[in-house]
FIVOZA-26317 format. One record per residue (C-alpha): x, y, z; residue in one letter. Coordinates in nm, 2 decimals, m for minus. Layout:
% residues N
X Y Z a
...
This chain:
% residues 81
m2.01 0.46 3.00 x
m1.74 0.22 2.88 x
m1.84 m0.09 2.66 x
m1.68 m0.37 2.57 x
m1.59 m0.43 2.18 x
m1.80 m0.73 2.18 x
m2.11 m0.46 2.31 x
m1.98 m0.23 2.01 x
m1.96 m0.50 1.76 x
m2.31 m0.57 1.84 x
m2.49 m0.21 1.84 x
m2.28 m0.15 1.47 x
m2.42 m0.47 1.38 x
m2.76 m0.42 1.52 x
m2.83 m0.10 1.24 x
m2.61 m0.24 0.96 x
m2.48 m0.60 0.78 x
m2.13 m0.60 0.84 x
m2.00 m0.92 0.67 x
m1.63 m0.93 0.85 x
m1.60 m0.79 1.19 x
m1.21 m0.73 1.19 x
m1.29 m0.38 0.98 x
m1.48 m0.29 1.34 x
m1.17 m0.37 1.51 x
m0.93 m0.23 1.29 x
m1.08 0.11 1.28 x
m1.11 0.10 1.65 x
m0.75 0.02 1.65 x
m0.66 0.35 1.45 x
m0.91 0.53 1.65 x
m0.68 0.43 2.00 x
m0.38 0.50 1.79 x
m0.50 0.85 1.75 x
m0.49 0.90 2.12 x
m0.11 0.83 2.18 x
0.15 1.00 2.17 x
0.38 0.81 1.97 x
0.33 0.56 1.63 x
m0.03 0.70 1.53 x
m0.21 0.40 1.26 x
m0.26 0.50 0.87 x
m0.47 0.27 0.69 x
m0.64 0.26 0.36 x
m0.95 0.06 0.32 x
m1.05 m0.11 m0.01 x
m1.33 m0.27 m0.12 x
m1.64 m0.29 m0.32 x
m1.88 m0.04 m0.35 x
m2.17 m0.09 m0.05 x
m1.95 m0.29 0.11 x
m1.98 m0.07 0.41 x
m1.65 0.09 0.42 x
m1.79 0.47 0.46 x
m2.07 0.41 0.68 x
m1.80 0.26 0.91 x
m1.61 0.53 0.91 x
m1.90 0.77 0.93 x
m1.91 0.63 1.29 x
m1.54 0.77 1.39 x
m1.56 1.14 1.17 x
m1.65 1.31 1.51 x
m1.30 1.17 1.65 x
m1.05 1.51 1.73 x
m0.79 1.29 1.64 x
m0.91 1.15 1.32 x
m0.92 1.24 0.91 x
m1.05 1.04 0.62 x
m0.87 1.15 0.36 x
m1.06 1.12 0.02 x
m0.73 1.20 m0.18 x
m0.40 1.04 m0.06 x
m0.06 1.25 m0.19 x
0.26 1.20 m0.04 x
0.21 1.52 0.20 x
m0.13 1.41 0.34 x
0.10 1.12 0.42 x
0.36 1.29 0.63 x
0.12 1.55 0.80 x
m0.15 1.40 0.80 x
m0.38 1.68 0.58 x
């Protein structure tokens, strides 16, 4: 069943305080780019501790597509491991 991002802004904010929704939608966004072909999205995401930044990401670690990287090194860069 497809749902709409306001519909999945809504159930991720029905279990858990997200203070700024544009973190939903830019790990959505990655989470697409995964699925092209072409120009896949990196992204690093700071901020303070219980902000929310790993249960959000918890929410994508089933993706195929995906990685969260806990150590960033010039080859994980490039390829992506």
């Amino acid at each position: 069943m497809t749902k709409t991002l306001k519909e999945i802004k809504d159930m991720i904010k029905s279990y858990m305080y997200v203070e700024d929704d544009k973190l939903i939608e830019l790990i959505l966004a990655i989470v697409l780019s995964r699925h092209q072909k072409h120009s896949k999205l990196w992204c690093i995401i700071i901020g303070n501790s219980g902000s929310g930044k790993t249960e959000l990401l918890k929410l994508i670690i089933n993706d195929e597509n995906g990685k969260i990287l806990k150590t960033i090194t010039t080859t994980s860069i490039v390829t992506g491991k």
